[in-house]
N, C-alpha and C positions, 0 to 999 in steps of 0.2 A: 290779461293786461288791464289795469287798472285806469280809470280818469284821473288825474291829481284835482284835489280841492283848490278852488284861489286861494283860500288860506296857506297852502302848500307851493302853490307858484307862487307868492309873496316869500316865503320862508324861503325858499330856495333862491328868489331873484336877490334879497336882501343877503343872504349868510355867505353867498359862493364870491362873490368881489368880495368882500372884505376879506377872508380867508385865504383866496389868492392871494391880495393887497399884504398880508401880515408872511406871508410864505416870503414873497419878494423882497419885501423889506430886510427879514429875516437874514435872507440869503447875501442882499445890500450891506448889511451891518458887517453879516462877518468877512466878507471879501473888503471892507473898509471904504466902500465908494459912497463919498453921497449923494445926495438925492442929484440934485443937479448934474454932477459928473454922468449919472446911469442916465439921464436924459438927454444928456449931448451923445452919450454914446448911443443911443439908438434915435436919434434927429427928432428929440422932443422938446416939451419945454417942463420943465420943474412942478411948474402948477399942475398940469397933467399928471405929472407922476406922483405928487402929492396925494390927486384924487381915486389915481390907480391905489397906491399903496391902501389908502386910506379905507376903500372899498366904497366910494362915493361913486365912481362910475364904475361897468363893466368894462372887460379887457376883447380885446378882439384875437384872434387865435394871431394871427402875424405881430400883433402886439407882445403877445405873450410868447411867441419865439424868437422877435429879436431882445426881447430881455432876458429869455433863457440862456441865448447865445453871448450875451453882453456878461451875464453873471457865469459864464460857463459852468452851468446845469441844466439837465432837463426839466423839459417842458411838465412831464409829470412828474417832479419833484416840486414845481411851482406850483399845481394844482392837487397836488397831496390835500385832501381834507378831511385825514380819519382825526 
């Protein structure tokens, strides 16, 4: 087992939200909800989800299953990142 570089925990802390963010979305679009609607359905507010989607912030794992549950999909179809 290896150390990671900061370079690598940079790379990794920057690429995994957005990717999530863009999965969610993704999944947002084609269920037809938007942004705002997928926010009240898991008792958030818009901006928040903007910044989820966006990959400006990270997601917190209960974050990331009640939005599973709100798009009805799994939790690892939302963090798919091949």
């Amino acid at each position: 087992m290896s150390d990671l570089t900061k370079e690598e925990i940079e790379i990794i802390k920057e690429s995994i939200p957005k990717r999530i963010g863009m999965n969610i979305k993704k999944y947002r679009i084609q269920k037809g909800i938007k942004q705002s609607e997928l926010a009240a359905m898991i008792q958030s507010d818009r901006q928040y989800q903007y910044k989820i989607e966006s990959g400006i912030v990270g997601i917190s794992v209960v974050k990331l299953a009640l939005i599973a549950a709100a798009l009805d999909v799994s939790i690892s179809e939302l963090v798919c990142i091949d």
